[in-house]
ZANU-669213 format. One record per atom (N, C-alpha, C): residue in one letter; atom name; y, z, x. Coordinates in nm, 2 decimals. Each point is the difference from the previous one (the first is absolute). Layout:
BEGIN
   res   atom       yy       zz       xx
     A     CA        Y        Z        X
...
# end
This chain:
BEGIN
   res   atom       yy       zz       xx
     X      N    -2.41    -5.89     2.27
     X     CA     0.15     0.00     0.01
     X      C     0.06    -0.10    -0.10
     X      N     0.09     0.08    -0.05
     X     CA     0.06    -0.14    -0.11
     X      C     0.12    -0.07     0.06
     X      N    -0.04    -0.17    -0.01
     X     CA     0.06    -0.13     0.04
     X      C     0.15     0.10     0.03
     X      N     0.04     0.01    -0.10
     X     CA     0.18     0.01    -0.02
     X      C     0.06     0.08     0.10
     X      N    -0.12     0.12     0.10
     X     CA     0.02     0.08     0.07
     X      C     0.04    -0.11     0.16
     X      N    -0.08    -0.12    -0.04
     X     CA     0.03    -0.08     0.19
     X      C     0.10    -0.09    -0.06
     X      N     0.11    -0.04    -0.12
     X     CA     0.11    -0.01     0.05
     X      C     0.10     0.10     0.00
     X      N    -0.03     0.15     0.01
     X     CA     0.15     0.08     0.05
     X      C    -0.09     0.04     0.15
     X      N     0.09    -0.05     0.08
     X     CA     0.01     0.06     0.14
     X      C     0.04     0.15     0.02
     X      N     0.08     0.04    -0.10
     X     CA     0.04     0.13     0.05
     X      C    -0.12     0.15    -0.01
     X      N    -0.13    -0.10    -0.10
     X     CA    -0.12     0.12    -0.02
     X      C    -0.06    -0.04     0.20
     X      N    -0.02     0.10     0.04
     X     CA    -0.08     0.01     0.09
     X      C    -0.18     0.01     0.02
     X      N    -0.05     0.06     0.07
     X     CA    -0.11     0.02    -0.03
     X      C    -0.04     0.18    -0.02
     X      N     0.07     0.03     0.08
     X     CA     0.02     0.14    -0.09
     X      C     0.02     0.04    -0.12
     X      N     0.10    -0.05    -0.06
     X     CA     0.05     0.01    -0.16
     X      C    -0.17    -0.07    -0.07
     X      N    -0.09    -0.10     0.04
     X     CA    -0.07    -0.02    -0.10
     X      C    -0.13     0.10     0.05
     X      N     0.05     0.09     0.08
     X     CA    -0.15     0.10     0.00
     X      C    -0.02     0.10    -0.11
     X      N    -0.15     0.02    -0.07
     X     CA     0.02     0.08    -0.09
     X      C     0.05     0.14     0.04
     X      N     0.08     0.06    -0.12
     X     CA     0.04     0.13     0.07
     X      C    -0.13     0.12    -0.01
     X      N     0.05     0.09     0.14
     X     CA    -0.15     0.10     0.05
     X      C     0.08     0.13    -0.10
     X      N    -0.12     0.06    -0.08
     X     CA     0.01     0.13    -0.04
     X      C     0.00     0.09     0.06
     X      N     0.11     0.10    -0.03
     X     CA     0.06     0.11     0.12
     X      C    -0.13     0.09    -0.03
     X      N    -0.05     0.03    -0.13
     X     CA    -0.06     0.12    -0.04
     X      C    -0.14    -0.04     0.03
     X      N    -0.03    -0.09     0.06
     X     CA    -0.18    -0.01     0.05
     X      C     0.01    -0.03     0.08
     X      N    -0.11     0.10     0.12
     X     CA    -0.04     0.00     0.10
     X      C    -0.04    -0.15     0.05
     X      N     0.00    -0.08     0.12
     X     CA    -0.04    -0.12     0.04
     X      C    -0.09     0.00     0.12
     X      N    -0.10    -0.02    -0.03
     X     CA    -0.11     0.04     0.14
     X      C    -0.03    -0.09     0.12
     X      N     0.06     0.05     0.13
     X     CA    -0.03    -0.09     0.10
     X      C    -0.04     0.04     0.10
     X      N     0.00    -0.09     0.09
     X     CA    -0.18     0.02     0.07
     X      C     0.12     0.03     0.13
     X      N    -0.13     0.06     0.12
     X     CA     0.09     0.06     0.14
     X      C    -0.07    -0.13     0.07
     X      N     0.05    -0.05     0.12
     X     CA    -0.09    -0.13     0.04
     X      C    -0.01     0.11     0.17
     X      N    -0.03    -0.07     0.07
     X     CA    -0.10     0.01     0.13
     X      C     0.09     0.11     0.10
     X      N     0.13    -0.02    -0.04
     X     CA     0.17     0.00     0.12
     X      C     0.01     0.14    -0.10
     X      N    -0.05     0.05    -0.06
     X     CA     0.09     0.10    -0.10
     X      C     0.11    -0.07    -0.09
     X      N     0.04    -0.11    -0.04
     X     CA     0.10    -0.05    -0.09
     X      C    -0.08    -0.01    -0.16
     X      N     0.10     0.01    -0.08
     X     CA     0.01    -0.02    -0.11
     X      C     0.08    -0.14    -0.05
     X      N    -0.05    -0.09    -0.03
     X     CA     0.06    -0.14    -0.08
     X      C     0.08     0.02    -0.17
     X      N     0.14    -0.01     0.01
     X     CA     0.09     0.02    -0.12
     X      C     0.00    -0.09    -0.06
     X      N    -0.03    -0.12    -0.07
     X     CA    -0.03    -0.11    -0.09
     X      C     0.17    -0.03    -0.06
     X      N     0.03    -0.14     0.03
     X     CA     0.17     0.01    -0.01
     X      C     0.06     0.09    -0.17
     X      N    -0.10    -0.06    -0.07
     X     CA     0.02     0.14    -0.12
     X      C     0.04     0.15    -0.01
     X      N    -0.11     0.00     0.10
     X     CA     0.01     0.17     0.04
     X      C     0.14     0.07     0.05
     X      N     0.02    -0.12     0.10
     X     CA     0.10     0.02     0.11
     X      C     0.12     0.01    -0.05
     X      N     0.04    -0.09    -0.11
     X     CA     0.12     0.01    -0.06
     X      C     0.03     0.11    -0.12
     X      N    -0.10     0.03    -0.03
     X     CA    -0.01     0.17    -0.05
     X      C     0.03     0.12     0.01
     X      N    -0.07    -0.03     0.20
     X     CA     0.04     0.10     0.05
     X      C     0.18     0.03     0.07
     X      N     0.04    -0.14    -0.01
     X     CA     0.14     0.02     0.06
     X      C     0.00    -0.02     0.13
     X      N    -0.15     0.01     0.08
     X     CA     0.03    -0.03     0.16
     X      C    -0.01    -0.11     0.07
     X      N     0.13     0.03     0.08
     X     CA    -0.01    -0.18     0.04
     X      C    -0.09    -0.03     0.12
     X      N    -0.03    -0.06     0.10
     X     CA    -0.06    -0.04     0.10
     X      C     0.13     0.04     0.12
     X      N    -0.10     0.05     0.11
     X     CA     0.07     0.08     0.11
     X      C     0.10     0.13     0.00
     X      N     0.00     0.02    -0.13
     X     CA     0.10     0.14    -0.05
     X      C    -0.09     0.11     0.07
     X      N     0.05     0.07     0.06
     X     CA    -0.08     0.13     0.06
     X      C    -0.02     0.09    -0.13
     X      N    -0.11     0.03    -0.03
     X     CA    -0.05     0.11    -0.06
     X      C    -0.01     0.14     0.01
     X      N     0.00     0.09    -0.12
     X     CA    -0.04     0.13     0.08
     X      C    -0.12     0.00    -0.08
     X      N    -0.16     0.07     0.04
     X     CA    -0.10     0.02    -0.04
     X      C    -0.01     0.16    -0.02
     X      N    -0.02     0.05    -0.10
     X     CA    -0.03     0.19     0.00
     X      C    -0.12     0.03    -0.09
     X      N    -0.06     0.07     0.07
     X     CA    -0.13     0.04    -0.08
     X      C     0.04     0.14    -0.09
     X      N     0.02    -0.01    -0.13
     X     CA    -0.01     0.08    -0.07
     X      C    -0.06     0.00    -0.16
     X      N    -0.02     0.11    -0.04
     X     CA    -0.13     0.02    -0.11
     X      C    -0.10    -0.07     0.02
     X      N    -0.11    -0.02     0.13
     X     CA    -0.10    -0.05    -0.01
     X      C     0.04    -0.17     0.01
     X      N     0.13    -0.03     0.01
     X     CA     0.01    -0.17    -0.03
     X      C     0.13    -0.02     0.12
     X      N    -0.05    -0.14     0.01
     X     CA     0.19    -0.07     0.06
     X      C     0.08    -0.07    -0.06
     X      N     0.12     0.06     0.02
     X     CA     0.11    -0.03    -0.07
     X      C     0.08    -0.12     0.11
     X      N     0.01    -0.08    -0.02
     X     CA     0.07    -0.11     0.06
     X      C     0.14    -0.02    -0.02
     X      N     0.12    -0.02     0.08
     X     CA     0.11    -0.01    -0.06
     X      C     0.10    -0.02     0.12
     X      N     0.15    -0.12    -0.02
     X     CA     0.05    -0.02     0.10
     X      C     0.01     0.10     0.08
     X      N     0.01     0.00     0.15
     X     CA     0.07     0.07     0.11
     X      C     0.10     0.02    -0.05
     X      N     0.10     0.15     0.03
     X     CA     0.14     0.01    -0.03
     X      C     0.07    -0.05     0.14
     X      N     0.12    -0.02     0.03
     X     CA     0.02     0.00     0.13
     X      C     0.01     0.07     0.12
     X      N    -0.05     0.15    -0.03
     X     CA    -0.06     0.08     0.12
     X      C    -0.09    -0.09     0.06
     X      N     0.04     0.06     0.19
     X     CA    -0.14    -0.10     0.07
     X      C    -0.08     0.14     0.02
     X      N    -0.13    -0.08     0.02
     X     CA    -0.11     0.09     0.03
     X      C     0.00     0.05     0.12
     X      N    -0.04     0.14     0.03
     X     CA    -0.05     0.06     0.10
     X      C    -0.09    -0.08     0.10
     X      N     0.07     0.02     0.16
     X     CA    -0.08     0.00     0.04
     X      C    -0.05    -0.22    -0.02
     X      N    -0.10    -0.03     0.07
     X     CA    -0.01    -0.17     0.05
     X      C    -0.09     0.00    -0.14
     X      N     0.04     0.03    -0.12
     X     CA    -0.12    -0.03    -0.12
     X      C     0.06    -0.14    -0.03
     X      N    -0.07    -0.08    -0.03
     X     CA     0.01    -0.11    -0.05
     X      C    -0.03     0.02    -0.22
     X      N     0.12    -0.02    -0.05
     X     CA    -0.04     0.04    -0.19
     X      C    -0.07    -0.18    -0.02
     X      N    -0.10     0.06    -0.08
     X     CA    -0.10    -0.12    -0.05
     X      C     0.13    -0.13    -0.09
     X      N    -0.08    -0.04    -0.02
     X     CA     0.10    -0.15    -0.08
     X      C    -0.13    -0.10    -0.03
     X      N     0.06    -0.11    -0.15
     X     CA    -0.04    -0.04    -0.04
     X      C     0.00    -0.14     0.07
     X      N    -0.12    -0.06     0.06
     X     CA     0.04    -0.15     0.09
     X      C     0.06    -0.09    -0.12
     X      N     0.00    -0.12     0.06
     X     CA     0.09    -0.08    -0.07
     X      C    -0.16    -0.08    -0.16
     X      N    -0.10     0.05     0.07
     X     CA    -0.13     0.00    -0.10
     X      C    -0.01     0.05    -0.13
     X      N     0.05     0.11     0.03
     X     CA    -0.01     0.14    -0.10
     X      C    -0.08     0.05     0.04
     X      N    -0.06     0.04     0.14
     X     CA    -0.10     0.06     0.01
     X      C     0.09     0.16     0.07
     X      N    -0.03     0.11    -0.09
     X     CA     0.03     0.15     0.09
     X      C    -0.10     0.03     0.07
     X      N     0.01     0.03     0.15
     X     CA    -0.08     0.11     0.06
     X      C     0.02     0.14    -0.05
     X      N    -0.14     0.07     0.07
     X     CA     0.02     0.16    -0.08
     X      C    -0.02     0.06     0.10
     X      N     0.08     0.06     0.04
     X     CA    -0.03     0.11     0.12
     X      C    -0.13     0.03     0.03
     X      N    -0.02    -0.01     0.15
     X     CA    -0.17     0.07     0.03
     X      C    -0.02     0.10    -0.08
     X      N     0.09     0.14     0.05
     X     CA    -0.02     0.12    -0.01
     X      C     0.02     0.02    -0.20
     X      N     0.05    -0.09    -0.05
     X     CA     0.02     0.04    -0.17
     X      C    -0.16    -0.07    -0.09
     X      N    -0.02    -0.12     0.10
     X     CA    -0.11    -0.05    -0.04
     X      C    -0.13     0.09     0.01
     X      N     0.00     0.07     0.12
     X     CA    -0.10     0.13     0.03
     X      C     0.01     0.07    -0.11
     X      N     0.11     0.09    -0.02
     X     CA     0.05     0.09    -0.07
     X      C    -0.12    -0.02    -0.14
     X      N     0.02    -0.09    -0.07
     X     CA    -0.02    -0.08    -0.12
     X      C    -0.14    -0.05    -0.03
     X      N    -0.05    -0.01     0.16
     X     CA    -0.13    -0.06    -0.02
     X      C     0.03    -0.15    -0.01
     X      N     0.05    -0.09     0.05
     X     CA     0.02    -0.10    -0.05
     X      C    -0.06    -0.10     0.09
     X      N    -0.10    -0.10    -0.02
     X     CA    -0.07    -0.08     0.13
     X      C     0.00    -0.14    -0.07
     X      N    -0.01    -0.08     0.10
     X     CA     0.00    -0.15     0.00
     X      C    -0.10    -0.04    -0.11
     X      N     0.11    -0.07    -0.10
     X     CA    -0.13    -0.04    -0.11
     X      C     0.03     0.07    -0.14
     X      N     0.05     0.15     0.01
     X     CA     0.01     0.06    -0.06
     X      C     0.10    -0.01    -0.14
     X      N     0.07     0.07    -0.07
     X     CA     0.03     0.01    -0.13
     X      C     0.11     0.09    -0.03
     X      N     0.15    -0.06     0.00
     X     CA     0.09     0.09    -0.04
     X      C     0.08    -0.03    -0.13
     X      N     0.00     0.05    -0.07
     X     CA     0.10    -0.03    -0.14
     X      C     0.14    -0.01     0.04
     X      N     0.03    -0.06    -0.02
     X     CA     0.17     0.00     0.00
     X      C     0.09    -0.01    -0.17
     X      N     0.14     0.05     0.04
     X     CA     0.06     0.02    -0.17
     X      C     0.13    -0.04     0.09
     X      N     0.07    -0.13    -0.06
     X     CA     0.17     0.03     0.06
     X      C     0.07     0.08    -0.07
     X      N     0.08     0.06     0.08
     X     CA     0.14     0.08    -0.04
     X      C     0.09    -0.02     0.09
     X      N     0.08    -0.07    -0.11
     X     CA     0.12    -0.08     0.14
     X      C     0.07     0.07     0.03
     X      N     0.09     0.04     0.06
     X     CA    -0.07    -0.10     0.15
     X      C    -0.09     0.09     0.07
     X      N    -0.11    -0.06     0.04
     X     CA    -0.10     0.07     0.03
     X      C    -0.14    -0.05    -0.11
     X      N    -0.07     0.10     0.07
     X     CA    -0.16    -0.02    -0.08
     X      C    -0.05     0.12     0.07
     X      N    -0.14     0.01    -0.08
     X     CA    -0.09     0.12     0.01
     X      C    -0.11    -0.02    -0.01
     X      N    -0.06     0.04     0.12
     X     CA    -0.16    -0.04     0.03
     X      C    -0.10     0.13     0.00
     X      N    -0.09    -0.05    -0.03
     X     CA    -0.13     0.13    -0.06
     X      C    -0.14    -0.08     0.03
     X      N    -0.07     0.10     0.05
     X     CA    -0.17    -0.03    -0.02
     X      C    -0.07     0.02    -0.11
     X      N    -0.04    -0.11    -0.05
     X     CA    -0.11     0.07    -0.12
     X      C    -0.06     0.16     0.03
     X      N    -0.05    -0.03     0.12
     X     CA    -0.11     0.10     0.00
     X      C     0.16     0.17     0.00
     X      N     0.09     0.00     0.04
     X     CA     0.09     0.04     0.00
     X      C     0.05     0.05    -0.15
     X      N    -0.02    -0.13    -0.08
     X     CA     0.10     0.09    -0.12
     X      C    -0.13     0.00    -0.11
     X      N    -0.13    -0.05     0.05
     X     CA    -0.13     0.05    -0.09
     X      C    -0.04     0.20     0.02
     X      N     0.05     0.02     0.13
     X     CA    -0.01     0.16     0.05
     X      C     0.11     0.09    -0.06
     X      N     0.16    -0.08    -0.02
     X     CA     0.05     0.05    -0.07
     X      C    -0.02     0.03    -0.16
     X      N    -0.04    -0.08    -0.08
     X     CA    -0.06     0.00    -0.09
     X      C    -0.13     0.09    -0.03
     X      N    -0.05     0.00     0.04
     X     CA    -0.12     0.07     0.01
     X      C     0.05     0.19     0.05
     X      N     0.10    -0.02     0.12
     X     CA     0.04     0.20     0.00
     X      C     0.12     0.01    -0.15
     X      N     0.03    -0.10    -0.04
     X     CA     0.06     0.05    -0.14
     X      C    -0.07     0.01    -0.12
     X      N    -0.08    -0.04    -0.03
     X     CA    -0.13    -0.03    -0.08
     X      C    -0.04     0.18     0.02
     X      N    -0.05     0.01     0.11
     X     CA    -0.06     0.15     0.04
     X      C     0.12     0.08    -0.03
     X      N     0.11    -0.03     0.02
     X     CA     0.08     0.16    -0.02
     X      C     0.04     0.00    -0.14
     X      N    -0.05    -0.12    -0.05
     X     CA     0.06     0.01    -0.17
     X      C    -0.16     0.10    -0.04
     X      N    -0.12    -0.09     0.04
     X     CA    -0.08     0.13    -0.07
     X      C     0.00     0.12     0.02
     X      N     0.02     0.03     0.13
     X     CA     0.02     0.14     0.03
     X      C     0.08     0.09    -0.09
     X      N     0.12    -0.10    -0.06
     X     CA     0.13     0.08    -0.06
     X      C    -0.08     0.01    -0.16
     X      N    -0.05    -0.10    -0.03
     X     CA    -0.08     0.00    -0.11
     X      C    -0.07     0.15    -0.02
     X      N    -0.07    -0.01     0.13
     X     CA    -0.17     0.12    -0.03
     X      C     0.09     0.12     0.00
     X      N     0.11     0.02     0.07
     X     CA     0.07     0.14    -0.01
     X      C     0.06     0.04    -0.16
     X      N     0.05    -0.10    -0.03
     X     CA     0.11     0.07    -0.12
     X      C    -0.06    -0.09    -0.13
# end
């Protein structure tokens, strides 16, 4: 940190984080509870604050993370949220979906507000059925 930065009070500790690249994936781990740990870098990336209700949706193979609008949920659901940690839980039923287990490995990419989560083994399968339909398209024409 440079000297001249601890006499202006108005830099915080936020302002001297390096800034996170939107366009690469950041890989974090699922711990024991099903949570994912957002690194304060991350978190300010992603735009989400702590206790903001979330909405979680599984689509193309990945989750898309992104504030709650102010519709309430159906029904006694409780919408996930970021503790005041940065740690997200992930739904039982989305972590099933996905394959996702204690220990395991999800890429994340912010898009603010919001973020998008993927399994390796997830977007290695996507790669691989596009790889195949490109040869396919190849061997025909």
């Amino acid at each position: 940190m440079d000297t001249r930065d601890q006499d202006r009070p108005e830099l915080d500790e936020a302002s001297r984080t390096p800034p996170v690249a939107a366009e690469k994936p950041h890989r974090l781990r699922i711990d024991a509870r099903g949570r994912v740990l957002l690194p304060p870098p991350l978190r300010a990336a992603t735009g989400l604050l702590p206790n903001q209700p979330l909405r979680v949706v599984l689509e193309d193979d990945e989750l898309r993370v992104s504030p709650a609008g102010a519709e309430k949920p159906e029904g006694n659901i409780r919408l996930p949220t970021l503790d005041r940690k940065g740690r997200l839980t992930l739904p039982g039923p989305l972590r099933g979906t996905l394959g996702l287990v204690p220990g395991g490995t999800v890429l994340m990419q912010p898009t603010p507000p919001g973020m998008r989560l993927v399994t390796p083994a997830r977007l290695l399968g996507r790669l691989r059925e596009a790889r195949e339909s490109l040869t396919r398209h190849l061997e025909r024409g």
